[in-house]
C-alpha positions in Angstrom: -6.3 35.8 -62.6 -3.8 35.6 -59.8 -4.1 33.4 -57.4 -2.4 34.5 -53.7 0.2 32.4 -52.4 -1.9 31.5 -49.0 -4.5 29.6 -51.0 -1.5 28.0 -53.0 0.2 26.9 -49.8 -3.6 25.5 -48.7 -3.9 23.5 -51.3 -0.4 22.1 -51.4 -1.2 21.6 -47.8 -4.3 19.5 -48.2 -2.9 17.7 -51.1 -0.4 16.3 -48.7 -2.7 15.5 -46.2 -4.5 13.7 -48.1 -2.0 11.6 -49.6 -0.4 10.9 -46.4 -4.1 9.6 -45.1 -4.5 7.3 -48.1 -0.3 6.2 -48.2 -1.4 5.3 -44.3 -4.6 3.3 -45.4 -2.5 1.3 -48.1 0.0 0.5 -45.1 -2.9 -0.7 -42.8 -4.6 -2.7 -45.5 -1.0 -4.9 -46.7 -0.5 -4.6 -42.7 -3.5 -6.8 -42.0 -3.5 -8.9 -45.3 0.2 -10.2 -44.0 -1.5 -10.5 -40.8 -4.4 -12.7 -42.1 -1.4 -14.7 -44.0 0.4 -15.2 -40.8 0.1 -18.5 -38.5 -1.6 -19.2 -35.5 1.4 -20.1 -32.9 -0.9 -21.1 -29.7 -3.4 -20.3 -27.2 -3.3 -18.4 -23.9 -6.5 -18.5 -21.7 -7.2 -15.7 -18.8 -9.7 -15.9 -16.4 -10.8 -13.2 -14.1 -13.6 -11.7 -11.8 -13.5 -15.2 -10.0 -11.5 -16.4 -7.1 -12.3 -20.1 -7.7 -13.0 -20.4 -12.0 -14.8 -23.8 -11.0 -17.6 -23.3 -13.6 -16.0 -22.3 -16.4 -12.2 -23.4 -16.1 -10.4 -23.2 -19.0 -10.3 -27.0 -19.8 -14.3 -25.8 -20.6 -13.0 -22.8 -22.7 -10.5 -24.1 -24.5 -13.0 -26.6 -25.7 -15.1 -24.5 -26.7 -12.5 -22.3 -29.0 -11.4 -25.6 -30.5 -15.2 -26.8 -31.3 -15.1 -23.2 -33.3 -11.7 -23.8 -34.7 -9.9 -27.2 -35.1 -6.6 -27.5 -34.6 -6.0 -23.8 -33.4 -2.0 -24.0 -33.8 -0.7 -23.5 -37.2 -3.9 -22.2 -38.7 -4.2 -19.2 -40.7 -5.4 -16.2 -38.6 -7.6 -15.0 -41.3 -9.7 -18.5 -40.5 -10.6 -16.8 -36.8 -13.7 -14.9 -37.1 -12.9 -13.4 -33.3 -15.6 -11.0 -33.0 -18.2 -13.9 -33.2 -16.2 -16.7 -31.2 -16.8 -13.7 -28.1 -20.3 -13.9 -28.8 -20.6 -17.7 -28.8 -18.1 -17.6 -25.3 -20.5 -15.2 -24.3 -23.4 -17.8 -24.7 -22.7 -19.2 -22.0 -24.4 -18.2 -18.8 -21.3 -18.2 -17.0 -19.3 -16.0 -19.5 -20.0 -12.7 -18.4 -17.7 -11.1 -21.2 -15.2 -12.9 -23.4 -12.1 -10.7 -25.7 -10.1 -12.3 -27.8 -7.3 -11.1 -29.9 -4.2 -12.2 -31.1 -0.6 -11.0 -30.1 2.5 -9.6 -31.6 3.8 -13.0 -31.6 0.4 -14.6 -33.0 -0.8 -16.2 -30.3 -4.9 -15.9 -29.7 -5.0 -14.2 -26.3 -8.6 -15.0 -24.9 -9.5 -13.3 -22.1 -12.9 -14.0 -19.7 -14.7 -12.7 -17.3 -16.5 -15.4 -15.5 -19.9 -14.8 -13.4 -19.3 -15.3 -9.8 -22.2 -16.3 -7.6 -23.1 -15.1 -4.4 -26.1 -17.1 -3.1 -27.7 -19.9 -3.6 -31.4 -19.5 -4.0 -33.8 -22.7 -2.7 -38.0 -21.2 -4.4 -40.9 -21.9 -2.6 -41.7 -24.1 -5.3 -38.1 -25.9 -4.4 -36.4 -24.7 -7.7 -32.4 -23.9 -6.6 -30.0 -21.7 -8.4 -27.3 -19.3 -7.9 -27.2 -15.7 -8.3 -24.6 -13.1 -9.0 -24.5 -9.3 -7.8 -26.2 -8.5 -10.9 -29.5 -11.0 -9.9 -28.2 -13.4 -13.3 -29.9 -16.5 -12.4 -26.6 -19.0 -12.7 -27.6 -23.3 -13.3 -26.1 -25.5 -10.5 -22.9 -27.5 -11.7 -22.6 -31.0 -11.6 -19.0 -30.8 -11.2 -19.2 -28.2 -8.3 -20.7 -26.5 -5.4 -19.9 -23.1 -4.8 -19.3 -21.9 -1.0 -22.1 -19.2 -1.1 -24.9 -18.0 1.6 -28.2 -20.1 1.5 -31.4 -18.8 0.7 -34.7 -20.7 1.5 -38.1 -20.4 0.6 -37.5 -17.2 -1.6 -40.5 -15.8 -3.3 -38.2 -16.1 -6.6 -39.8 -18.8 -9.2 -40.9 -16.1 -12.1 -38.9 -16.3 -15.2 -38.8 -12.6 -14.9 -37.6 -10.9 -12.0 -40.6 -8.3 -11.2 -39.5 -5.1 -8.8 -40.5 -6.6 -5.8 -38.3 -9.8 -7.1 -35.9 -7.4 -7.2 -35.9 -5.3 -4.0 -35.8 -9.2 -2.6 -32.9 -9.9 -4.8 -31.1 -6.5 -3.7 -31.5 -7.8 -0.3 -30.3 -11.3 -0.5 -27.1 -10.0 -2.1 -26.4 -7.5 0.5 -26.9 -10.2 3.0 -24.6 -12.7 1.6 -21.9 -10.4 1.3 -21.9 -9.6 4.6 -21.4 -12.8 5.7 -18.9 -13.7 2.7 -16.9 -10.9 3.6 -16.9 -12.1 7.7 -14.9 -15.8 8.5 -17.1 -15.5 11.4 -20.3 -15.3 10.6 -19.6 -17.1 7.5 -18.9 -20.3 9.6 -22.1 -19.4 11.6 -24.9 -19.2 9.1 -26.3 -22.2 7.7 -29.1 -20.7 6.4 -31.1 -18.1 5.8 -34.9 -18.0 5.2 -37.1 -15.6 4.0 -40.5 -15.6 5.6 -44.2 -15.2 4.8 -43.8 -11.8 6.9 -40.8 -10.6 4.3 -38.2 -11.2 6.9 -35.0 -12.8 7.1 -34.3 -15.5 9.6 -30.9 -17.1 10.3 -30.3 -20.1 11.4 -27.0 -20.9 13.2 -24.8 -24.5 12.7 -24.0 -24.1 16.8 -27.0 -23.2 18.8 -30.4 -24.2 18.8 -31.4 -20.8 17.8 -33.2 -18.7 15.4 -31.8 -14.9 14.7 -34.5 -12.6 13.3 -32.7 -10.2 11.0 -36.1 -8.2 9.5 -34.7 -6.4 6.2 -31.6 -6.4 4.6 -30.7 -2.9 5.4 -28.9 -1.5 8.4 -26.5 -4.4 8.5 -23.6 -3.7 10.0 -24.9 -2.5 13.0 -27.3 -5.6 13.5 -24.5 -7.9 13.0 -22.5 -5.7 15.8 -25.2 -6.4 18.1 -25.6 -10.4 17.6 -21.9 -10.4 18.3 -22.0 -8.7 21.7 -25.1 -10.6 22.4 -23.0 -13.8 21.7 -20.3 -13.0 23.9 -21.7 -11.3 26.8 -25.0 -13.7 27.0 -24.8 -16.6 24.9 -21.3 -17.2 26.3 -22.3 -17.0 30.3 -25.8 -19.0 29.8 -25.6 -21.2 26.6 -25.9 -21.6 23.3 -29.2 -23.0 23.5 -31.0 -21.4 26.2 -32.9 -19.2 23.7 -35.1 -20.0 20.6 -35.4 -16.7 19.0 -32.7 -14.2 19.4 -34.1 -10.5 17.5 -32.1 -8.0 16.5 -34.3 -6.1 13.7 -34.9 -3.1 16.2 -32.7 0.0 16.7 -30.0 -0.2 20.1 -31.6 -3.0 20.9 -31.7 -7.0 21.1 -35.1 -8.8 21.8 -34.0 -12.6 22.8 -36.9 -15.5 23.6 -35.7 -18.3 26.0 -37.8 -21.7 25.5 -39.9 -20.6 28.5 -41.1 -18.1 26.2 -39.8 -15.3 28.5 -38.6 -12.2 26.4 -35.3 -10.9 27.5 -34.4 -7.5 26.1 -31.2 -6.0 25.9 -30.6 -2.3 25.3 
């Protein structure tokens, strides 16, 4: 029985595939068992997705990689179980993802994405907390405050955000970013509370005045309208001549002096 030279040069073929694949396995195995033999020459800590890194800093997370490992330089890199030292940085709230690998030149790399708050919540029930843009519920820090929108009497004490927790939540975020993305207005706002009629009213740091915002949609163009309205009213008659200034309604602005006189402005 002849066999043809094609199936010949197949199998020779396949025969050296195969041993290349397990020749390249035997490298990658002694590869990794001189790894696991090598040293452990330092520790480099990265923090990003934060412009501050006030709540976890990386005194906090060095800490916490030498509570999981003693004495991190000159110990074995087989002794670093990495993939669950990222889950236990990930444990905390403020870790939103932790990866950590070592080098060429065996140092442990740790890299961390930290949460980064954009308002802080004040309940009905007077519970306060921050959230992120992802509506995580962040603990308040002993060590610091951060420089975030305020939010007050928020219908937000569940455990479990609900969808109308939610659509309130979507809301507050879109709010504060506004104003976190505008010196201005940032500087303006002391507050912002959200009332029994599911609207939001500001309240100012100059001017005896509050600013009925309504929703959280349509933004831009409500905050364009406050501005004029400060510049060609409040400018000419006073920063406290009106107690209610409304700018919920389209192309126009609905202010209340403290006679109780509505003044509209198209």
């Amino acid at each position: 029985m002849r066999v043809s030279r094609k199936k010949i040069g197949r199998f020779i073929a396949a025969t050296l595939w195969i041993s290349a694949g397990i020749t390249l396995i035997v490298f990658l195995v002694a590869a990794m068992r001189m790894r696991d033999d090598k040293l452990c020459s330092g520790l480099n800590i990265e923090i990003t997705d934060t412009k501050n890194n006030l709540f976890a800093d990386k005194n906090d997370i060095g800490g916490m990689i030498s509570y999981m490992v003693s004495g991190i330089k000159g110990r074995p890199i087989s002794d670093f179980n990495l993939q669950q030292m990222e889950k236990t940085l990930e444990g905390n709230i403020w870790i939103k993802d932790a990866e950590l690998f070592f080098d060429n030149n065996e140092i442990l790399q740790v890299k961390v994405k930290e949460r980064e708050p954009v308002a802080r919540i004040f309940t009905q029930s007077g519970k306060s907390y921050y959230i992120d843009k992802a509506f995580v519920r962040l603990p308040l820090s002993t060590k610091f405050s951060a420089r975030v929108p305020v939010f007050t009497n928020c219908p937000l004490d569940k455990t479990k955000w609900n969808a109308e927790d939610s659509t309130v939540l979507a809301q507050v975020t879109a709010i504060s970013s506004f104003l976190m993305n505008d010196d201005f207005w940032m500087a303006q706002i002391e507050q912002v509370d959200y009332t029994a009629q599911k609207q939001f009213v500001m309240y100012p740091k100059i001017g005896d005045h509050a600013i009925i915002l309504g929703d959280g949609n349509d933004l831009e163009s409500k905050f364009r309208k406050l501005f004029i309205f400060y510049k060609e009213v409040l400018a000419k008659s006073g920063w406290d001549k009106y107690s209610t200034i409304n700018v919920q309604f389209k192309g126009q602005v609905v202010a209340v002096p403290g006679n109780q006189q509505k003044m509209s402005v198209n």
